[in-house]
N, C-alpha and C positions, 0 to 999 in steps of 0.2 A: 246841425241842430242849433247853433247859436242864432239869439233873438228868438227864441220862439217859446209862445208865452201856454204853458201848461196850469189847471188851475190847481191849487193848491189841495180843494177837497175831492178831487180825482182820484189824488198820489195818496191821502194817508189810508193805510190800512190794506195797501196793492202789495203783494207779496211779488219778490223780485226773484227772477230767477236767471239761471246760466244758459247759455247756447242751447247745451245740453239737456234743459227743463230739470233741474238739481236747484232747490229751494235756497236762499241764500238770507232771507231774513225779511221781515213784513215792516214797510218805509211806517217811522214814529214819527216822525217830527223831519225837517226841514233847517236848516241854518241859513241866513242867509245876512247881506252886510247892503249898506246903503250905496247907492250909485245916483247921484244926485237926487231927484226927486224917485224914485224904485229903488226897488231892493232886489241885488240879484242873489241867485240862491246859489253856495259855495260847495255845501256838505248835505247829503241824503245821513239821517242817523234810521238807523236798521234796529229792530227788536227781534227776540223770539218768537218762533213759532209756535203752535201749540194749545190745547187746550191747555196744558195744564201749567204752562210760563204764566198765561191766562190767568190761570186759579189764584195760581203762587200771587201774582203781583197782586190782588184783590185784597186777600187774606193778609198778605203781608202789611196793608196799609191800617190795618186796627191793630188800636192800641195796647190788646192783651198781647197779640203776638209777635209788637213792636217791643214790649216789655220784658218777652221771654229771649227778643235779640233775634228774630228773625224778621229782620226786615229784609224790605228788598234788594235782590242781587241779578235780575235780571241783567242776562248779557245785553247790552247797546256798543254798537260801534257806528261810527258815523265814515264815512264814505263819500270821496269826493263827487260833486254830483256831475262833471266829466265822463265819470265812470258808467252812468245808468243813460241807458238807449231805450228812448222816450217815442220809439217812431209809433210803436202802438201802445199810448197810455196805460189803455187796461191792462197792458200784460208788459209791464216795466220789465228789461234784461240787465241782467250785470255785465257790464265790458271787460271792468281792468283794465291797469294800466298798460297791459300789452296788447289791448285792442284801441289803441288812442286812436283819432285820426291827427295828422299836423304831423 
């Protein structure tokens, strides 16, 4: 899968799953570091599922109930992007590191 160029607004919002079709977290955002003139992308960050991680994060960004201390705590983990098998976009899989190739 190295060199091979996926577009960016593809992947956000693709929920990634296991071999197994077992939900593992819906791609947020991207990391990625300069390699001379491109950027290659290092880390997939992963959010929660849900409607109501959904709600939560909305809710949480006003001010009344930033002020009563609930802001946001949504899980995010970011995840090497070695790890995600990209062979069919729409349907992004988790590997792990025990399904590396190399």
């Amino acid at each position: 899968m190295a060199g091979r160029e996926v577009r960016l607004e593809h992947l956000l919002g693709r929920v990634v799953r296991t071999a197994a079709g077992r939900a593992v977290g819906r791609i947020d955002d991207l990391r990625a570091e300069p390699d001379g003139e491109d950027y290659v992308v290092t880390d997939v960050v992963l959010g929660e599922l849900g409607f109501r991680a959904w709600l939560f994060s909305l809710t949480a960004q006003l001010p009344t109930f930033q002020s009563l201390g609930l802001r946001q705590r949504s899980r995010v983990r970011a995840i090497p992007w070695r790890w995600i098998d990209l062979s069919d976009p729409e349907h992004p899989r988790f590997r792990g590191p025990e399904q590396e190739e190399g």
